[in-house]
N, C-alpha and C positions, 0 to 999 in steps of 0.2 A: 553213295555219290549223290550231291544236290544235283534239282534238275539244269540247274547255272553251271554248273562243270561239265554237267552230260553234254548240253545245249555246245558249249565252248568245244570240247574235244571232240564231235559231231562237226563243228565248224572245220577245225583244222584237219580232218581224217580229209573233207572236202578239198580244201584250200591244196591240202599236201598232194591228192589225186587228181586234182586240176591241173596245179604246174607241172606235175609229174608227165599226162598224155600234151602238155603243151598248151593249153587251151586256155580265152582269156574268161573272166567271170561274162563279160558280154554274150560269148559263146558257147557256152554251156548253160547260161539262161534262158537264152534263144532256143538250143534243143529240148529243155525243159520245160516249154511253154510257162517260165515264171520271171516276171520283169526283175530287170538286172538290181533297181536297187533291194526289191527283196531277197532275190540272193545273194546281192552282195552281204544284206543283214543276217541270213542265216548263213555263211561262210563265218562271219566274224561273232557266230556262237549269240545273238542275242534276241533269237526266240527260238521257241518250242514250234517248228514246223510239225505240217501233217505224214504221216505213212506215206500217201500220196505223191507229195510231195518229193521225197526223200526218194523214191523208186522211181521218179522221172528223173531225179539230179543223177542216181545211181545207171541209170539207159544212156543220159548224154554222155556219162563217163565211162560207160563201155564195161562197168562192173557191178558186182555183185551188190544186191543193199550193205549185204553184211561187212564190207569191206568201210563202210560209211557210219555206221550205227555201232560198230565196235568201239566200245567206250571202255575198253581196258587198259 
């Protein structure tokens, strides 16, 4: 898998685990300490975020990294 598909289905594991606990991208960015339009660009897959990153989107979401970075 390119990193452009990883990135993409990274985006949507997101997208899907946001609507899913209810929450708007504004507020899960907020718990994330990461401005909304960058998360909004890493929801819609077009960049390579950090570790970091990824494990603060994964805390506002109340889940596992792994549940995020599954790119299967």
């Amino acid at each position: 898998m390119n990193n452009s598909s990883g990135n993409i289905r990274v985006g949507k594991n997101i997208k899907n685990l946001r609507e899913k606990a209810g929450l708007t991208q504004a507020q899960v960015a907020k718990k994330s300490g990461i401005s909304t339009n960058y998360f909004a660009v890493i929801e819609r897959g077009e960049v390579t975020t950090s570790h970091i990153n990824l494990k603060k989107i994964s805390q506002a979401l109340g889940v596992d990294i792994s549940k995020i970075t599954d790119t299967k």
